[in-house]
N, C-alpha and C positions, 0 to 999 in steps of 0.2 A: 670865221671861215665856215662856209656850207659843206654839209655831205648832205647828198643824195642816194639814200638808199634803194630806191627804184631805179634813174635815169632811161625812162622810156622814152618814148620819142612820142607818145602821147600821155597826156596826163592821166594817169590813174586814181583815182578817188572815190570816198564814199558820199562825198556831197557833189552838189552843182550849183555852188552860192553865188548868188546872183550878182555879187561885185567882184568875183573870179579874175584877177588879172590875166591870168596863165590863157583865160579863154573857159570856154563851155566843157562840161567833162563827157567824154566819148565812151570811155572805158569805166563803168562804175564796177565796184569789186568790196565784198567786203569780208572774202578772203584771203587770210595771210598765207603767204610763202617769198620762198629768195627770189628775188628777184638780179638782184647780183650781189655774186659771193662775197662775202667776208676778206676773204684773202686779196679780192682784187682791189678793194677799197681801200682796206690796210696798205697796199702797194703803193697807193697813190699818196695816203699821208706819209706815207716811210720816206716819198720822196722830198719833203718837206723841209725848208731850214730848222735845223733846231731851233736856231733865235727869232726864229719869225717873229713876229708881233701878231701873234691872236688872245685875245679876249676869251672869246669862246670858243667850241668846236659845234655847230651848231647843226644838229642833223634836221631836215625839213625836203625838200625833195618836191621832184615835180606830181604832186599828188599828194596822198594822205602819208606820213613813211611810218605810221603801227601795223602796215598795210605788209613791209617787209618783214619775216619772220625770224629773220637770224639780226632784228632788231639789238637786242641783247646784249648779244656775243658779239657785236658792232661795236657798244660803247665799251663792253670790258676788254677788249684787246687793243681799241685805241687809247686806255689808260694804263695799258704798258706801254706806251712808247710816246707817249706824249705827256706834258704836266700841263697842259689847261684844261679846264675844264669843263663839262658836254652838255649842251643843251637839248632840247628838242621841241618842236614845235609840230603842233598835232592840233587836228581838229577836233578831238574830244569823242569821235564817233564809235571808238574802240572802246573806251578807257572802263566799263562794265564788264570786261576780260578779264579774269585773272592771269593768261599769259602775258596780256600786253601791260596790267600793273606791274608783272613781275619783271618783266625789260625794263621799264620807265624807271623803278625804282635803282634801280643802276644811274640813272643821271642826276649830275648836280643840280639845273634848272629846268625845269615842267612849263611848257607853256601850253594855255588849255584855251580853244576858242567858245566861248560862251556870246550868242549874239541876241538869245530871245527867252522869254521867259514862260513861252509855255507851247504846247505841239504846233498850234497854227502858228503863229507867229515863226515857230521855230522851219516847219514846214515851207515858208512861203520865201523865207531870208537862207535860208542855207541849202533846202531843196534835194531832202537824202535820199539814199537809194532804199529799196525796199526794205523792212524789216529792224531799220534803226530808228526810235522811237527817244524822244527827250526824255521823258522820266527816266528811261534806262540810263541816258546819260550824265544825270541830275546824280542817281543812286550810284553812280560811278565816282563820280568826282568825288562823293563825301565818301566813300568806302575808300578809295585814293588818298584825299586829303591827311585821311587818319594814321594813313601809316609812313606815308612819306617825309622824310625828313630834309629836304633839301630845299631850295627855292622854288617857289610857284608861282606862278603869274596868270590871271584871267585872259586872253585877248579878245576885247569886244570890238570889231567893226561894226560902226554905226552909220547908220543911211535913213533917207526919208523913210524906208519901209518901219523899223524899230526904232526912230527918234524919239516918239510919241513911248513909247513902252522901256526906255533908259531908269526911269524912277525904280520901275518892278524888278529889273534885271540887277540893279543894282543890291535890293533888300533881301535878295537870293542869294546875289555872291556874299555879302554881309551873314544868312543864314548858313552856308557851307562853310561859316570863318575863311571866307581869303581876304588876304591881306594886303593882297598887291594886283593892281591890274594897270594894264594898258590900252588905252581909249584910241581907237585908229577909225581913222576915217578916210576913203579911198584917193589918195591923191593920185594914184598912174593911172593910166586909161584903163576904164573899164566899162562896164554897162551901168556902173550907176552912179552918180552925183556925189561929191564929197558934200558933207555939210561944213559951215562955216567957221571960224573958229569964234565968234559972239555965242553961235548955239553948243557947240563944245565946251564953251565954259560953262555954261547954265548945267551941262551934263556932269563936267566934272563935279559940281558939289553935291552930286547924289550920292558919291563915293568916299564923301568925305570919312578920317582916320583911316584909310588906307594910303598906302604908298600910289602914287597916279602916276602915269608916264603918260602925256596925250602928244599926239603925232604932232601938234600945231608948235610943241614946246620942244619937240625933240634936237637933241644937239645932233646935224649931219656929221656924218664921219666919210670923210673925200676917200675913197679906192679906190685902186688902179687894176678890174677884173684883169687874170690872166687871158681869158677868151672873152672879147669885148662883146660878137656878135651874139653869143650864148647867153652871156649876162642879161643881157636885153632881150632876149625872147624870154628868160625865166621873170624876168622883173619889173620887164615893160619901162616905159617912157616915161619923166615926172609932168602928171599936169603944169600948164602954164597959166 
């Protein structure tokens, strides 16, 4: 199940990655504060079946969500009232914050997008707002890495622009020790080409001894979104 920490009506972000489902980013920001309250979100899981059937609780949002400030106190008041437990998905653009490690480190699973292995590369495929610099995010992740105790996962989307540079990106995540990644390649509409799943395997064995999860291999899980039309503005349409 998604939370949205922000829910803006445009997307807020510190990147403008060029295979962006959501669309092009309008509002770049890469300061935190509430965006909406604690209490009101909490209201919304409160209304929740106890026996739901979730997996995860998965906070990701329309935009970057380290971006919300009362990130934090998000996942610790939904783990009084809830027993699954909370993921987050983040663009990595923060994670050189000591505030925003010290939220993260509150959730069970980290997911970190890692797409490029060095400034240009990084520049050209993710396309940040002023002042966010790869190295900083490199020295984030292994200062992260180290103290965190929970599950982590790399997400790499890969596209014509970084196919060619899969080998290098990989000997990085290997030097930061992680352990586990997920290899995605854009299958809803977007600005740019999924790669194949022939050339996905060639990539997968660059990762080899880690855990791999690649989009071509992924088991669907069928949903029924509560708001149909909203799912599909946040998720887009599957290639055919």
């Amino acid at each position: 199940m998604g939370v949205d920490p922000l829910s803006q009506k445009d997307k807020i972000c510190t990147f403008d990655c060029t295979y962006c489902q959501i669309g092009e980013t309008l509002l770049f920001s890469s300061e935190r504060k509430i965006f909406v309250s604690t209490e009101a979100i909490l209201k919304e899981i409160a209304s929740l079946p106890k026996n739901a059937k979730i997996d995860y609780i998965t906070i990701s949002g329309n935009g970057e969500p380290t971006l919300a400030k009362n990130l934090g106190d998000i996942i610790k008041r939904i783990k009084k009232i809830r027993k699954e437990k909370i993921a987050v998905i983040t663009n990595s653009s923060l994670i050189d914050r000591s505030d925003v490690q010290v939220d993260l480190l509150r959730a069970d699973f980290i997911l970190l997008k890692f797409d490029a292995n060095a400034e240009d590369l990084f520049t050209i495929v993710n396309r940040p707002s002023p002042g966010i610099k790869f190295g900083d995010i490199v020295k984030g992740i292994k200062k992260f890495t180290a103290m965190y105790k929970g599950r982590l996962a790399l997400q790499i989307m890969l596209v014509k622009k970084n196919k060619s540079y899969a080998r290098e990106i990989a000997k990085m995540a290997i030097k930061l020790g992680i352990k586990e990644v997920q290899l995605n390649t854009p299958l809803r509409e977007c600005a740019d080409d999924p790669l194949s799943k022939p050339e996905m395997d060639v990539i997968k064995k660059y990762f080899k001894g880690m855990k791999i999860d690649c989009v071509y291999n992924a088991k669907i899980k069928h949903v029924k979104p509560m708001h149909k039309e909203d799912a599909e503005k946040r998720h887009g349409r599957g290639k055919r």
